[in-house]
N, CA, C and O of each residue as an XYZ file, in Angstrom:
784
protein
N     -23.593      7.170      2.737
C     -22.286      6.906      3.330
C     -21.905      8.078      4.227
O     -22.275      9.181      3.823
N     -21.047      8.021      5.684
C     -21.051      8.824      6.252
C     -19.597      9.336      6.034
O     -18.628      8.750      6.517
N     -19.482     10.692      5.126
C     -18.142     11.109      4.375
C     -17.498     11.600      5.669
O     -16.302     11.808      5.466
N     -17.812     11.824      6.756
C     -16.770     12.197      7.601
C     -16.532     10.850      7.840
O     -16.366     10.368      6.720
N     -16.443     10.134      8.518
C     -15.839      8.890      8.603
C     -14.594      8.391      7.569
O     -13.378      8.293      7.734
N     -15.513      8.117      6.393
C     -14.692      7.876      4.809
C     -13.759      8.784      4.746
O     -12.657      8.376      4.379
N     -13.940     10.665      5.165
C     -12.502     10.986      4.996
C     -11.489     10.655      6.433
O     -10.402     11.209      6.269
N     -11.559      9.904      7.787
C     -10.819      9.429      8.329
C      -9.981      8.411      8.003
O      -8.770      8.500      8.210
N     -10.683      7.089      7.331
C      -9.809      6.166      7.193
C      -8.671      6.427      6.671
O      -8.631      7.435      5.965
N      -7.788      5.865      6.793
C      -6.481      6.077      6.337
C      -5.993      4.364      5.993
O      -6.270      3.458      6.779
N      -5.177      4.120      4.594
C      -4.815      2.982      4.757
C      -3.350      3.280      4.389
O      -3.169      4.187      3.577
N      -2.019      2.469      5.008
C      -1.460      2.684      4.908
C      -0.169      1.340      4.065
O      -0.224      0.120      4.220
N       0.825      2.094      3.248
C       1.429      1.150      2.649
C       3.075      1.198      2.588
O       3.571      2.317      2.715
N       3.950      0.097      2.409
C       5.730     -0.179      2.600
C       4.972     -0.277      0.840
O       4.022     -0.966      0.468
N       6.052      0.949     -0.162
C       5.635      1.145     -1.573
C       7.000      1.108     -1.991
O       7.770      1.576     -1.152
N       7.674      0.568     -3.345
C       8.879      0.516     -4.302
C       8.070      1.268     -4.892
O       6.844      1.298     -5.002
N       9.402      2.225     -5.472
C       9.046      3.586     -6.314
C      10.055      3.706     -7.499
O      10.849      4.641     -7.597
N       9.974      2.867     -8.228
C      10.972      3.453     -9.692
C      11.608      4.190     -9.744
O      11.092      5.108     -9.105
N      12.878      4.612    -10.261
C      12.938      6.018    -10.866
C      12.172      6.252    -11.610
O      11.443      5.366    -12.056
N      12.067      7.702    -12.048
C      11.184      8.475    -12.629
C      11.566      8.043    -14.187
O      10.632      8.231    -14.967
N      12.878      7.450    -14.825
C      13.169      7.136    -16.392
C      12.683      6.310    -16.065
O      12.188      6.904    -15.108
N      12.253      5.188    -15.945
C      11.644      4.169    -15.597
C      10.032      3.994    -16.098
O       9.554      3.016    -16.672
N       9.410      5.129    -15.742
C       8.091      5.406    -15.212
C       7.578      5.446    -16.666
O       6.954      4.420    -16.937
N       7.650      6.234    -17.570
C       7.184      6.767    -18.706
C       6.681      5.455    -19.287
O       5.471      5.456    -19.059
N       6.975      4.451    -19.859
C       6.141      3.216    -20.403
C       4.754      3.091    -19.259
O       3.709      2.723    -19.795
N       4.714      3.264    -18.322
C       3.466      2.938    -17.295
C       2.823      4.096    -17.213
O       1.666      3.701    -17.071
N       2.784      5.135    -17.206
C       2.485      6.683    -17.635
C       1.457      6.305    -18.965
O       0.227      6.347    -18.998
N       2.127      6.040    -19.713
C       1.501      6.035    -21.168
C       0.334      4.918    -21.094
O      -0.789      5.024    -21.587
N       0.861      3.804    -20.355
C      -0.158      2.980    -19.843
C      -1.154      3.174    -19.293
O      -2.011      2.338    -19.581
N      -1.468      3.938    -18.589
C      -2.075      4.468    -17.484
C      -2.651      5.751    -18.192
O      -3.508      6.230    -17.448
N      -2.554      6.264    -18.990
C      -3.401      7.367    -20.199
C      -3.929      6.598    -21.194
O      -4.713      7.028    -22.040
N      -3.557      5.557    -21.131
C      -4.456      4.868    -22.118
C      -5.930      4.007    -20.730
O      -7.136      3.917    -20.962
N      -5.286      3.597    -19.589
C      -6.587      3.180    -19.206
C      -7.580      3.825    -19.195
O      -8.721      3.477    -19.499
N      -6.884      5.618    -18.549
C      -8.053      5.869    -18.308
C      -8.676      6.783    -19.157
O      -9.425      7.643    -18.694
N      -8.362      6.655    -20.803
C      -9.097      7.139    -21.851
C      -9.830      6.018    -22.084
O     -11.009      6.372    -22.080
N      -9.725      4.580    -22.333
C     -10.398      3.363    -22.150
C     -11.812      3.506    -20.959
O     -12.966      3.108    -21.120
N     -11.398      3.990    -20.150
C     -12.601      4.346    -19.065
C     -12.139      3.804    -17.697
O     -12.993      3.859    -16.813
N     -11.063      3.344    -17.403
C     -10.453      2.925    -16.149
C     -10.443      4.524    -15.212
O      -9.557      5.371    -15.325
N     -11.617      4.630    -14.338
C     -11.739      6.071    -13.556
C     -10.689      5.893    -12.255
O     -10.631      6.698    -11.325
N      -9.849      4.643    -12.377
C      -9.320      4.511    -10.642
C      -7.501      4.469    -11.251
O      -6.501      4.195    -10.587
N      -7.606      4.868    -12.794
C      -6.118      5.058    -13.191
C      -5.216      6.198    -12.003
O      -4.163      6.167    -11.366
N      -5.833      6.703    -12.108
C      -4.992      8.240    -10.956
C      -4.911      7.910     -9.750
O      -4.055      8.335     -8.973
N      -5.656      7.246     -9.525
C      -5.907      7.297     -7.154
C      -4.859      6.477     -6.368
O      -5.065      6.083     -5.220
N      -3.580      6.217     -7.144
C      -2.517      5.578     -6.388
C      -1.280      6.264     -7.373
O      -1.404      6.986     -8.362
N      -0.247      5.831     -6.816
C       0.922      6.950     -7.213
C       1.581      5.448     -8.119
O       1.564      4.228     -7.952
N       2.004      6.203     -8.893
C       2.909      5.381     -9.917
C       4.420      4.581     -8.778
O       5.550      5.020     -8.567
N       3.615      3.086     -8.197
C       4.345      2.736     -7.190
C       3.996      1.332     -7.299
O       3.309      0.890     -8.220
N       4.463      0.647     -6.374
C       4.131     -1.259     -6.046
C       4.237     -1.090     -5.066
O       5.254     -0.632     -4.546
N       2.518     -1.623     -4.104
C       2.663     -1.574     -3.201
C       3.438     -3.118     -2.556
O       3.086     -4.178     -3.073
N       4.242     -3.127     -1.686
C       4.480     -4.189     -1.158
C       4.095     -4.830      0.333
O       4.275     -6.020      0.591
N       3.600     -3.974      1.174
C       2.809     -4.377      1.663
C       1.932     -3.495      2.549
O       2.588     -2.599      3.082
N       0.754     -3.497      2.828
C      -0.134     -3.214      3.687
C       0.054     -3.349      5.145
O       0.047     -4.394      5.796
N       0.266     -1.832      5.670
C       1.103     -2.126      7.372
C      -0.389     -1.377      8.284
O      -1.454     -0.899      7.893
N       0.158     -1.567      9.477
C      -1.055     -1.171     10.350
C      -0.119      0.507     11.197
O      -0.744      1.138     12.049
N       1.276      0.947     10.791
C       1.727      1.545     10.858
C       3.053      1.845      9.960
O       3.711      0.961      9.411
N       3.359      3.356      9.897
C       4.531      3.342      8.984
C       5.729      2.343      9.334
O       5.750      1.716     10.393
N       6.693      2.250      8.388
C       8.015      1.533      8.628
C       8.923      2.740      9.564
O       8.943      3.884      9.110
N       9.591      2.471     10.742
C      10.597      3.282     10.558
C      11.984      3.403      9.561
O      12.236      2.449      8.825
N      12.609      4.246      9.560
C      13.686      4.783      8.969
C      14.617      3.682      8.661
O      14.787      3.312      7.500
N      15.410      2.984      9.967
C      16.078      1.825      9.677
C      15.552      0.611      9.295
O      16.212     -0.346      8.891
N      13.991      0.676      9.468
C      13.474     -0.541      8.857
C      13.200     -0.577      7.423
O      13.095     -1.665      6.858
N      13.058      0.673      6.702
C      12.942      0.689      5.370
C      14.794      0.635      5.010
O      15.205     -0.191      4.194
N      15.572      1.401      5.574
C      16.574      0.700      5.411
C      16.952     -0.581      4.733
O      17.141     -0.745      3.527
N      17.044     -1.591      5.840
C      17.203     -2.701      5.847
C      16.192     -3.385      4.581
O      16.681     -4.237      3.840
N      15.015     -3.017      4.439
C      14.038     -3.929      3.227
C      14.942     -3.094      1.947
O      15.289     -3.725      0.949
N      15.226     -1.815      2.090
C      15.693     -2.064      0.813
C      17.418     -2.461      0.252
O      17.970     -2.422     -0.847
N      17.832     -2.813      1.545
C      19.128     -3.601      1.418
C      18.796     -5.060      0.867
O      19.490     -5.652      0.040
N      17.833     -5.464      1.349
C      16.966     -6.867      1.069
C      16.252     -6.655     -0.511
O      16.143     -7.469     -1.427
N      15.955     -5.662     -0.448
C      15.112     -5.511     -2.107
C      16.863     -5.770     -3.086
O      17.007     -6.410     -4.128
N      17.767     -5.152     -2.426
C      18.998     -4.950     -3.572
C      19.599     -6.614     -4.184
O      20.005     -7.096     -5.241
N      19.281     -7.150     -2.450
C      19.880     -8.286     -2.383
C      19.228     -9.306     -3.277
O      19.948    -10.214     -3.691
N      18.002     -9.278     -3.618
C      16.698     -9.950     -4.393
C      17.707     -9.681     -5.849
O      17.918    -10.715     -6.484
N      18.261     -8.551     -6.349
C      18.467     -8.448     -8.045
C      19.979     -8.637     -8.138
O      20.434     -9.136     -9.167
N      20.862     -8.248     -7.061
C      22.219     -8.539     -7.477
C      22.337     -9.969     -7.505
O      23.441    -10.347     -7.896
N      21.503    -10.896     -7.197
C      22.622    -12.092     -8.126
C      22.030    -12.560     -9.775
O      22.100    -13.654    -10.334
N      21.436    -11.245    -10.256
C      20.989    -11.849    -10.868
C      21.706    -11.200    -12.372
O      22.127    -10.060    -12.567
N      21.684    -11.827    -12.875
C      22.155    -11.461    -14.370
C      22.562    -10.218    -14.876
O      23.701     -9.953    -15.262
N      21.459     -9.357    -14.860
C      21.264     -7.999    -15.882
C      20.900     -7.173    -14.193
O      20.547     -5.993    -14.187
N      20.997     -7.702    -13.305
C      20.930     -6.972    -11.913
C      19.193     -5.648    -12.568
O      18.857     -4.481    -12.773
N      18.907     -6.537    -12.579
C      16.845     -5.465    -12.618
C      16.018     -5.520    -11.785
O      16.537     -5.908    -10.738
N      14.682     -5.283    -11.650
C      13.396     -5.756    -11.443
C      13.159     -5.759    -13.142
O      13.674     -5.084    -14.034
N      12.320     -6.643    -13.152
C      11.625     -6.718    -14.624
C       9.956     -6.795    -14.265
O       9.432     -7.011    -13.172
N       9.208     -6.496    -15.807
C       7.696     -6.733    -15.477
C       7.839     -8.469    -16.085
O       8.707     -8.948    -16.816
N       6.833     -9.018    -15.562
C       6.022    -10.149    -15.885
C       5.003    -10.030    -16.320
O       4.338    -11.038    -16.080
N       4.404     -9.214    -16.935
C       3.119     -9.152    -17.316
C       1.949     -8.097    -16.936
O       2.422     -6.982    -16.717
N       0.728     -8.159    -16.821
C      -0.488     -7.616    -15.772
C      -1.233     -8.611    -15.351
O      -1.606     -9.694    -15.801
N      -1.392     -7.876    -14.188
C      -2.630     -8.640    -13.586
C      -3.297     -8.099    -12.706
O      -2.815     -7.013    -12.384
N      -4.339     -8.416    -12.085
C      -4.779     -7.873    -10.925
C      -4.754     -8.550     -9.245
O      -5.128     -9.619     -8.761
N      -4.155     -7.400     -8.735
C      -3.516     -7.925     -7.085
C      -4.230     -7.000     -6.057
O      -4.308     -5.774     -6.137
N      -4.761     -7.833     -5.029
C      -4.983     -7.261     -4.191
C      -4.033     -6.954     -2.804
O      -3.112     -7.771     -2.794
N      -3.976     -6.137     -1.763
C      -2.892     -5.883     -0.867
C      -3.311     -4.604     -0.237
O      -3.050     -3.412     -0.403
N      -4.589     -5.809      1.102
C      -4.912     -5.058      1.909
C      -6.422     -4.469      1.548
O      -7.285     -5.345      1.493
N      -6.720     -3.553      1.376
C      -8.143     -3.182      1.201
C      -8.210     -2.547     -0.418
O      -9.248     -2.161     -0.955
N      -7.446     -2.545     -0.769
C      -7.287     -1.819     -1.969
C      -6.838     -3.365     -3.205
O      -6.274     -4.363     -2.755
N      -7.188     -3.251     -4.557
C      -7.068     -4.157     -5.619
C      -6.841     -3.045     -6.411
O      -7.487     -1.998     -6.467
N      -5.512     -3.504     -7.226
C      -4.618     -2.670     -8.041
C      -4.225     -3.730     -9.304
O      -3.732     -4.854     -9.204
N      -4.678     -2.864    -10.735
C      -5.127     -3.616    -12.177
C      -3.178     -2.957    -12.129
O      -3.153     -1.764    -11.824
N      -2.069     -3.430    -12.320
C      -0.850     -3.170    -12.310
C       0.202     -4.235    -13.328
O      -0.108     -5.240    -13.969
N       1.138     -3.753    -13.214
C       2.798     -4.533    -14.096
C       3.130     -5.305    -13.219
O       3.517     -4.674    -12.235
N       3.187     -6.807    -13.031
C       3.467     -7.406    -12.125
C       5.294     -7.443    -11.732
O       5.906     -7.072    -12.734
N       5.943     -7.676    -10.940
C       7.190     -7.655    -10.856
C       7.694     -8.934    -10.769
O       6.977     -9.792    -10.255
N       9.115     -9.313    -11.294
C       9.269    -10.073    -11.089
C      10.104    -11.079    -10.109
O      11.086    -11.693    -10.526
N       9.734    -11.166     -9.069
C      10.002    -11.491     -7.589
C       9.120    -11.491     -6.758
O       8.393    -10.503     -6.653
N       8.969    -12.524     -6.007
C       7.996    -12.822     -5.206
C       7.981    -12.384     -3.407
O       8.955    -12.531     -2.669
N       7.062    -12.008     -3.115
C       7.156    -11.019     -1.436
C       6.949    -11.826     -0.486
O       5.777    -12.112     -0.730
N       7.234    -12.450      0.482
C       7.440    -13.022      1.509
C       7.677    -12.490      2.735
O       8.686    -11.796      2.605
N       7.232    -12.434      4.028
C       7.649    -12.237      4.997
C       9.103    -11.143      5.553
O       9.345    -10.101      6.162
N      10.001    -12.691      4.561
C      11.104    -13.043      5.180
C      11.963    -11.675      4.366
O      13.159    -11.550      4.628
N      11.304    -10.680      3.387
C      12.043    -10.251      3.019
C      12.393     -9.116      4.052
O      13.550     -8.697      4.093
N      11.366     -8.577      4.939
C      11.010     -7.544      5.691
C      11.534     -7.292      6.903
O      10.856     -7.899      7.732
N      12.545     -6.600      7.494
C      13.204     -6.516      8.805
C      12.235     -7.294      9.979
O      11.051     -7.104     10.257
N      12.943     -7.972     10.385
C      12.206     -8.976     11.963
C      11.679     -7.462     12.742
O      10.460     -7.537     12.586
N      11.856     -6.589     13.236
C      11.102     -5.458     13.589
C       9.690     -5.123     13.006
O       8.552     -5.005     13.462
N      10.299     -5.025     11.770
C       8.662     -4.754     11.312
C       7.850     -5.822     10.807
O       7.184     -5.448      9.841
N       7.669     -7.047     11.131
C       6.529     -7.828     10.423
C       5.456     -7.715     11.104
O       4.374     -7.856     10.536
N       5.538     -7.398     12.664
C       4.235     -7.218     13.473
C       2.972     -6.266     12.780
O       1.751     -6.423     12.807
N       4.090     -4.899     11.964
C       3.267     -4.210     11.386
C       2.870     -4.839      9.894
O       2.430     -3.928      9.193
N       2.884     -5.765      9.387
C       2.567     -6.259      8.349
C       0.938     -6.891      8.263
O       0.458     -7.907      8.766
N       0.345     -5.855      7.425
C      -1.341     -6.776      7.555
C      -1.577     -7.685      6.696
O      -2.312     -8.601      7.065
N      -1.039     -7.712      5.318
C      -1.118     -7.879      4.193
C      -0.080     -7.776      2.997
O       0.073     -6.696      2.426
N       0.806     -9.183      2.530
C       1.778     -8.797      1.508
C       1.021     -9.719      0.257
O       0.334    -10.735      0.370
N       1.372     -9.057     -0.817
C       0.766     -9.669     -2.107
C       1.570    -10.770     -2.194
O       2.548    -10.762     -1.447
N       1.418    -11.724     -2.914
C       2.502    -12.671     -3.810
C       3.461    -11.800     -4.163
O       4.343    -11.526     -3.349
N       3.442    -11.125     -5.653
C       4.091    -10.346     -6.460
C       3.612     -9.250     -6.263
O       2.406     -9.001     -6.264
N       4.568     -8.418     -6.059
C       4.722     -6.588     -6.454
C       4.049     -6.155     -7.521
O       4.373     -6.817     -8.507
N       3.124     -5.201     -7.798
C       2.434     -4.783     -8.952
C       2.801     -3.442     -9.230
O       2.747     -2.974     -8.092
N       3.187     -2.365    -10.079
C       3.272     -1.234    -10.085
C       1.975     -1.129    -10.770
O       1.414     -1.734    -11.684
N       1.638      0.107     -9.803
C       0.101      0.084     -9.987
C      -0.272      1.066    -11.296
O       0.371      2.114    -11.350
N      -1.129      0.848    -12.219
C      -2.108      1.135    -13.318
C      -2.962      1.791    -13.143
O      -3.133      2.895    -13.658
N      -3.746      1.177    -12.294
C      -5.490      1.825    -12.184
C      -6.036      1.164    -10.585
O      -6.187     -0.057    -10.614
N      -6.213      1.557     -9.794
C      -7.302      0.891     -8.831
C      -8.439      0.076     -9.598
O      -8.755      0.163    -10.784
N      -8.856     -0.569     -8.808
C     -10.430     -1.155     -9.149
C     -11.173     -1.731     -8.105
O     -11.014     -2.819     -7.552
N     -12.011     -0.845     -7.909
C     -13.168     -1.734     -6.563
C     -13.114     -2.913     -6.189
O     -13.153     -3.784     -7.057
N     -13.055     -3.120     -5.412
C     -13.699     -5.461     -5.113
C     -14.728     -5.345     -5.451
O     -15.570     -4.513     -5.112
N     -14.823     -6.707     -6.629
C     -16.090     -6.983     -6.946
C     -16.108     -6.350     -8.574
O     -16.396     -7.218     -9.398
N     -15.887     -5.191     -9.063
C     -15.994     -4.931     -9.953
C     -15.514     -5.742    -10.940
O     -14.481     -6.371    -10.712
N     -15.966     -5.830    -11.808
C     -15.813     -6.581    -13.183
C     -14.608     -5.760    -14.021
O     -14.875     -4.600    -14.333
N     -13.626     -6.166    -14.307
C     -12.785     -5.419    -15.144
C     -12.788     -5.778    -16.778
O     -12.868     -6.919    -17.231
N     -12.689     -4.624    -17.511
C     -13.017     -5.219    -18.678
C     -11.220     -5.070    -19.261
O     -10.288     -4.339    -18.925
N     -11.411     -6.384    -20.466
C     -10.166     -6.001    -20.683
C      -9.645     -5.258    -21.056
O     -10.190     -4.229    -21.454
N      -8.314     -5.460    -21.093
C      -7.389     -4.160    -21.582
C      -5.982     -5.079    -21.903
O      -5.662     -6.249    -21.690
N      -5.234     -3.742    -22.618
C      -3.844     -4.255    -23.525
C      -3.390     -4.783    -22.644
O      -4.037     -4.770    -21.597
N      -2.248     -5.388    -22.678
C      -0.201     -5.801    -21.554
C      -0.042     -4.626    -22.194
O      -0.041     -4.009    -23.259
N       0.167     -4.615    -20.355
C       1.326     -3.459    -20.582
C       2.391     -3.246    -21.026
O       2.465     -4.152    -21.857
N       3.406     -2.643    -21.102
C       4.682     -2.380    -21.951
C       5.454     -2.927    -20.937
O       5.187     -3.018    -19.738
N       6.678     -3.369    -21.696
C       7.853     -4.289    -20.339
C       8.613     -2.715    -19.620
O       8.828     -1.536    -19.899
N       8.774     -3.619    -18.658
C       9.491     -2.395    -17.792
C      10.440     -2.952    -17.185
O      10.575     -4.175    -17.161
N      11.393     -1.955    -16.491
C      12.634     -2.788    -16.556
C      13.244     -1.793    -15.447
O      12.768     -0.677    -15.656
N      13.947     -1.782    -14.563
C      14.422     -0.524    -13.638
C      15.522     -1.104    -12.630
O      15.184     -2.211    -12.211
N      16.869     -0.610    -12.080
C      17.931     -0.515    -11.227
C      17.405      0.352    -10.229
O      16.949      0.014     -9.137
N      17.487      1.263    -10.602
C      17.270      2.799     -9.763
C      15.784      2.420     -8.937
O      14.797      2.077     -9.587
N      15.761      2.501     -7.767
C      14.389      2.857     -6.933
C      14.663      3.125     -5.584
O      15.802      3.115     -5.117
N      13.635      3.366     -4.945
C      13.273      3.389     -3.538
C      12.249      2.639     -2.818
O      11.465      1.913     -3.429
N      12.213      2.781     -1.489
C      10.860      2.778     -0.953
C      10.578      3.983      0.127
O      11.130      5.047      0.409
N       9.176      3.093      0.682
C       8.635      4.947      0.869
C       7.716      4.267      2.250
O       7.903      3.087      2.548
N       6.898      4.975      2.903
C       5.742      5.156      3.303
C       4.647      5.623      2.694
O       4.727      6.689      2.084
N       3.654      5.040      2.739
C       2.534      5.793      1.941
C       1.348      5.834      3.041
O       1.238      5.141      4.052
N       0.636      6.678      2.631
C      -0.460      6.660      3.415
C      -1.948      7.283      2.622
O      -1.915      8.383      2.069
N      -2.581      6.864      2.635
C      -3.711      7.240      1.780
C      -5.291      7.288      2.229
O      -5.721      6.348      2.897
N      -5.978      8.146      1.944
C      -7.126      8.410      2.470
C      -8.185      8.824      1.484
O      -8.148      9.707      0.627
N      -9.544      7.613      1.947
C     -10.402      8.403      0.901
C     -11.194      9.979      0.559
O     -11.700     10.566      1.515
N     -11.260     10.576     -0.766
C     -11.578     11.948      0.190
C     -13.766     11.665     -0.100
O     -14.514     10.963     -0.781
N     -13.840     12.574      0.772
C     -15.165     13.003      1.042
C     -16.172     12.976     -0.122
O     -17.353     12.777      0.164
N     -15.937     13.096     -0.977
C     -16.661     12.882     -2.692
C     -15.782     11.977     -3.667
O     -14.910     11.157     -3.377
N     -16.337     12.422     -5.071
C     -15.598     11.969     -5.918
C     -16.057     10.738     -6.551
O     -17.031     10.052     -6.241
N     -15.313     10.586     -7.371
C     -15.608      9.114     -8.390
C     -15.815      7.922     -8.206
O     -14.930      7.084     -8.379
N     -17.346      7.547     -7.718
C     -17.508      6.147     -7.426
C     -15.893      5.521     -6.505
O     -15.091      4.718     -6.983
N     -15.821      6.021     -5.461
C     -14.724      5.201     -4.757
C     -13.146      4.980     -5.381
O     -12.293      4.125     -5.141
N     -13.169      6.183     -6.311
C     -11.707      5.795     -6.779
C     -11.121      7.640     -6.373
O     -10.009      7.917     -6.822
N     -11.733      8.571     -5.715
C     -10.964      9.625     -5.041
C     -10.036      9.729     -3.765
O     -10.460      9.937     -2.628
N      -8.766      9.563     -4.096
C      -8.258      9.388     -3.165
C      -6.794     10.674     -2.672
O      -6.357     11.570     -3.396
N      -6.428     10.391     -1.523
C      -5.113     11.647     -1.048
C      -4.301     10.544     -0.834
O      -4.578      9.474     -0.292
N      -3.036     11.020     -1.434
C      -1.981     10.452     -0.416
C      -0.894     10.898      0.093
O      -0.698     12.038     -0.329
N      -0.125     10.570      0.764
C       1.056     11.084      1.445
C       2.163     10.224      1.396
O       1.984      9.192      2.043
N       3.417     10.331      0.750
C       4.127     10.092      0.393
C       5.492      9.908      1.369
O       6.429     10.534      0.875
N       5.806      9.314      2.447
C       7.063      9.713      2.983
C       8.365      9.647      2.451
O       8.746      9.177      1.379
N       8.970     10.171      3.334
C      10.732     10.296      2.901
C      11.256      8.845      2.269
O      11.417      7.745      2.798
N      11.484      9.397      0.686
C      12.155      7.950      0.173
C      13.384      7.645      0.651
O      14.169      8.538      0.970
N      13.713      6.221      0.763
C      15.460      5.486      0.931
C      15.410      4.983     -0.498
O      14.424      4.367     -0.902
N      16.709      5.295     -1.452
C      16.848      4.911     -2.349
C      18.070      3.713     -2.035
O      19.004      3.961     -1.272
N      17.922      2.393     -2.733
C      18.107      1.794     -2.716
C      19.540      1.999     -3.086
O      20.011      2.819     -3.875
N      20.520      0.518     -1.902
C      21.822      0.547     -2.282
C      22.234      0.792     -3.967
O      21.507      0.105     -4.684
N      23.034      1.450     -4.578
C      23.431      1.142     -5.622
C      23.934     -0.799     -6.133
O      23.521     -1.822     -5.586
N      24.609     -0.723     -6.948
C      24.969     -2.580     -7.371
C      25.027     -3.275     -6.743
O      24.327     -4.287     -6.783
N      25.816     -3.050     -5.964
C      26.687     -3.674     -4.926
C      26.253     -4.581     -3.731
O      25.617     -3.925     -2.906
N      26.371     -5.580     -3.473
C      25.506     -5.936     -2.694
C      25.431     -5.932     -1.224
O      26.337     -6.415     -0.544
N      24.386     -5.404     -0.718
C      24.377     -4.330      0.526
C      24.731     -4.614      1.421
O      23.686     -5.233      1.620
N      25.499     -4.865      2.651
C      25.267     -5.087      4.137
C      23.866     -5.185      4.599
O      22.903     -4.647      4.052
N      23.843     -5.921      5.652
C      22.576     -5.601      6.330
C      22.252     -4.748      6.946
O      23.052     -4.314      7.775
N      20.936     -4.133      6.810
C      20.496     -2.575      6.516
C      20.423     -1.703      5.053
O      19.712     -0.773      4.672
N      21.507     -2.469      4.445
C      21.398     -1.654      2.908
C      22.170     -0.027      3.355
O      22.750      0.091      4.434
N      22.079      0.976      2.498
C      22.978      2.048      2.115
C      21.581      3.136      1.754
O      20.605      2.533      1.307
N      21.468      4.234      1.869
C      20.560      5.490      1.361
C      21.774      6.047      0.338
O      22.916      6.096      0.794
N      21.523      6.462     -1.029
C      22.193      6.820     -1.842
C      21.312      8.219     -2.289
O      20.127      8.373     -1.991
N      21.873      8.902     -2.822
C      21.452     10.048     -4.009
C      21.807      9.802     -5.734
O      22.899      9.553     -6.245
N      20.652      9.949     -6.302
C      20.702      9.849     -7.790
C      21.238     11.455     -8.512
O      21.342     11.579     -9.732
């Protein structure tokens, strides 16, 4: 394989990011895969990707998705994201063994600006677990623990394979400036940047 190349690619992702109280049930999850032997537990950030872009979001466009992400849970009951389960999702070049979410990704959720940059949206949001190659055989493993979260953001991500490392699960990433999502309330269009 020609590792200079492999460390160019870059793939890039529009990621929901929990709060951090949030996180700890998928943490524990995710130390158990990869004592189980899951080697691709680490190579993505404790995130859901939502979709696979061919460039970052700008500023007001993550905005606006996460005025649209707020708008997805305030009519709903207990105002959450919840897990549905695990499964495995792919989104984009990468397949992520993850907590599925419960709400489904569409287009339509994503500012009319940015869908051009859209390569790839999953069905459902996964907060990711473990990577796993295409093609690889996954062996099983537990459900994960329910998860449950108000508090989040989204982000830019960007990720690159590095030059060595573990059968295809070494990876960098880069994290951009989070927008944390409107608080309760349900957002205007564009949504609100808050501080926790």
């Amino acid at each position: 394989m020609d590792t200079q190349k492999r460390a160019r690619e870059i793939s890039r992702f529009v990621i929901l990011i929990p709060h951090r109280d949030a996180l700890q049930p998928l943490e524990a999850y995710r130390r158990g895969l990869f004592a189980a032997g899951f080697p691709g537990a680490y190579s993505f950030p404790l995130a859901a990707p939502l979709a696979a872009v061919s460039r970052p979001l700008a500023r007001e466009e993550l905005k606006e998705l996460g005025g649209n992400l707020r708008g997805v849970i305030c009519e709903r009951k207990y105002r959450k994201f919840q897990s549905i389960g695990t499964s495995l999702v792919q989104c984009g070049s990468l397949s992520f063994l993850g907590v599925l979410l419960d709400f489904p990704l569409e287009e339509a959720l994503f500012p009319q600006a940015a869908r051009e940059k859209l390569l790839a949206v999953p069905a459902f949001p996964a907060l990711c677990a473990a990577l796993v190659n295409p093609g690889e055989k996954t062996r099983a493993c537990d459900e994960a623990p329910p998860i449950a979260f108000r508090a989040a953001s989204v982000a830019n991500l960007a990720v690159r394979p590095l030059p060595c490392g573990e059968r295809g699960y070494s990876f960098e990433w880069n994290i951009g400036p989070p927008l944390w999502l409107a608080k309760n309330e349900k957002p205007q269009r564009g949504g609100h940047e808050i501080k926790l």
